[in-house]
C-alpha positions as CSV (number, residue, x, y, z in Angstrom):
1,X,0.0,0.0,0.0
2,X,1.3,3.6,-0.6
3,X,0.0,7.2,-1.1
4,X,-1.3,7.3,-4.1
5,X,-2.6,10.9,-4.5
6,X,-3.9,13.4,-2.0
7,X,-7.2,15.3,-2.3
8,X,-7.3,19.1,-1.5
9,X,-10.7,20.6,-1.4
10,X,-10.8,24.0,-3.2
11,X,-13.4,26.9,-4.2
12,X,-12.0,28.0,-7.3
13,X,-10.7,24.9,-9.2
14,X,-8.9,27.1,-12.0
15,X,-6.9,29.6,-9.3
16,X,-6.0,26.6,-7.4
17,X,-5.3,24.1,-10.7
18,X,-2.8,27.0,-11.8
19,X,-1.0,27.6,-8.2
20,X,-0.4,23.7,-7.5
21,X,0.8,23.2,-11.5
22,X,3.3,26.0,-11.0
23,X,4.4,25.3,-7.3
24,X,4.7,21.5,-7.5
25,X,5.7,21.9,-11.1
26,X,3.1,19.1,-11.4
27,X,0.7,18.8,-15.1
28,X,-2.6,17.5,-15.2
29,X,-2.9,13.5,-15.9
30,X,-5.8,14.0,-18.2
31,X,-8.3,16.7,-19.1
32,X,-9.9,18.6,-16.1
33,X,-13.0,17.4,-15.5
34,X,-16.1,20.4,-14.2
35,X,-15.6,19.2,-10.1
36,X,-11.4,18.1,-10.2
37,X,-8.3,17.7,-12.0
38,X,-5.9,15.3,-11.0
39,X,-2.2,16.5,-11.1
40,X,0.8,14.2,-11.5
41,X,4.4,14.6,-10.7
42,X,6.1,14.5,-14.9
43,X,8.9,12.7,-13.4
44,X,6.7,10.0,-11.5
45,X,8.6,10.3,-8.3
46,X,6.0,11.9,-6.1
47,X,2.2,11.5,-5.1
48,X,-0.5,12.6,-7.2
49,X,-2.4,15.8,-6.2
50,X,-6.2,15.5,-6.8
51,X,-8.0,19.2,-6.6
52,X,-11.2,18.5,-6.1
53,X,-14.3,21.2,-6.3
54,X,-16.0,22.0,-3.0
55,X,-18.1,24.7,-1.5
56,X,-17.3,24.4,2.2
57,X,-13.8,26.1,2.0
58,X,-10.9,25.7,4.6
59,X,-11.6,24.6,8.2
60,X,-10.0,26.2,10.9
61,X,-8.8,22.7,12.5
62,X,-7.5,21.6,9.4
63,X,-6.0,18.0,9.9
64,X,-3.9,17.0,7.3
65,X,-1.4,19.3,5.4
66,X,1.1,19.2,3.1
67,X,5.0,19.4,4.1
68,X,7.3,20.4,1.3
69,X,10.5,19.9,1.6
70,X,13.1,22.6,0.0
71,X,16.7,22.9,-0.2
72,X,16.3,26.7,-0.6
73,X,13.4,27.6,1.3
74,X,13.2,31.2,1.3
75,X,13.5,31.3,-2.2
76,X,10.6,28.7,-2.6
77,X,8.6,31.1,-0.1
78,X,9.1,33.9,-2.2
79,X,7.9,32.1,-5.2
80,X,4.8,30.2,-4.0
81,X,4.1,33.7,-2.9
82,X,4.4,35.2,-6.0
83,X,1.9,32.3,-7.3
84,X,-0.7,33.4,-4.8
85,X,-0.3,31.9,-1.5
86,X,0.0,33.9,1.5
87,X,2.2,33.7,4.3
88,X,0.6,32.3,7.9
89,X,3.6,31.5,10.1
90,X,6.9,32.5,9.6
91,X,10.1,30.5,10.9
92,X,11.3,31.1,14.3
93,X,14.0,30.0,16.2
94,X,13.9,26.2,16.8
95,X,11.8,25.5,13.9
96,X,12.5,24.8,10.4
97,X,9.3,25.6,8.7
98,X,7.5,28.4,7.6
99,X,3.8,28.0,7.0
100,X,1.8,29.1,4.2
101,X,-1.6,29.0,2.7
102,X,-2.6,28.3,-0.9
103,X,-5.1,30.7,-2.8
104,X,-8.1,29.1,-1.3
105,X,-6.8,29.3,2.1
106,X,-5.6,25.7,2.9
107,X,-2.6,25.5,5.0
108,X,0.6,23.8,3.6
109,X,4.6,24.1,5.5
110,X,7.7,24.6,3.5
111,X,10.7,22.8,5.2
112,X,14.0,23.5,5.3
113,X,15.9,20.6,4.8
114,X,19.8,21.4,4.9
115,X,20.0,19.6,7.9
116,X,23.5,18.3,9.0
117,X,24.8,15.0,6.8
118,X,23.6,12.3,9.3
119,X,22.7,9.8,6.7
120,X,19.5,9.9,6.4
121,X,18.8,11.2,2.9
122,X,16.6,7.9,3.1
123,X,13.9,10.5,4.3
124,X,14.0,13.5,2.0
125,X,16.4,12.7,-1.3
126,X,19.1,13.6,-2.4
127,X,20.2,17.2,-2.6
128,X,20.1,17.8,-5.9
């Protein structure tokens, strides 16, 4: 078993299809269809994103997010946004993460992950 793509509810599937293309650099696996599009990563590495049309918008307690990891996370901040998303939580000391949230409000983290070389590129790649 494995994660095979994960659903994000949106409002305005054409805002949130464009922001998600661009800051994944994911494309769409077939046409969009009126209620979702279902976004794949080109180079088949990571899970598919499924944007799925919905009216009830972001919950406060939201319960499942989105951690991306980045190797040059300010720059990544500045771009996602530049594509629309809008910063919630800056990094502060002790954390490496900065939080964001995408055009229709749903709360994603970028990480930074130039951690000391312990071995474990297991978890996040290889830098590339």
């Amino acid at each position: 078993m494995w994660v095979g793509s994960i659903v994000v509810d949106c409002t305005d599937l054409a805002r949130m299809t464009r922001f998600w293309s661009e800051a994944l650099h994911y494309v769409p696996a077939r046409p969009p269809a009126p209620d979702g599009v279902f976004l794949r990563d080109p180079t088949g590495q990571g899970p598919n994103v499924n944007l799925s049309l919905g009216l009830e918008g972001p919950l406060d307690d939201y319960r499942l997010h989105l951690d991306l990891y980045a190797w040059d996370p300010q720059g990544e901040v500045d771009r996602l946004v530049g594509l629309g998303a809008r910063l919630v939580r800056s990094a502060d000391a002790g954390h490496d993460f900065v939080t964001l949230a995408d055009p229709d409000g749903n709360l994603f983290d970028v990480i930074d992950i130039n951690w000391p070389d312990d071995g474990s590129e297991w978890f996040f790649g290889k830098r590339p």
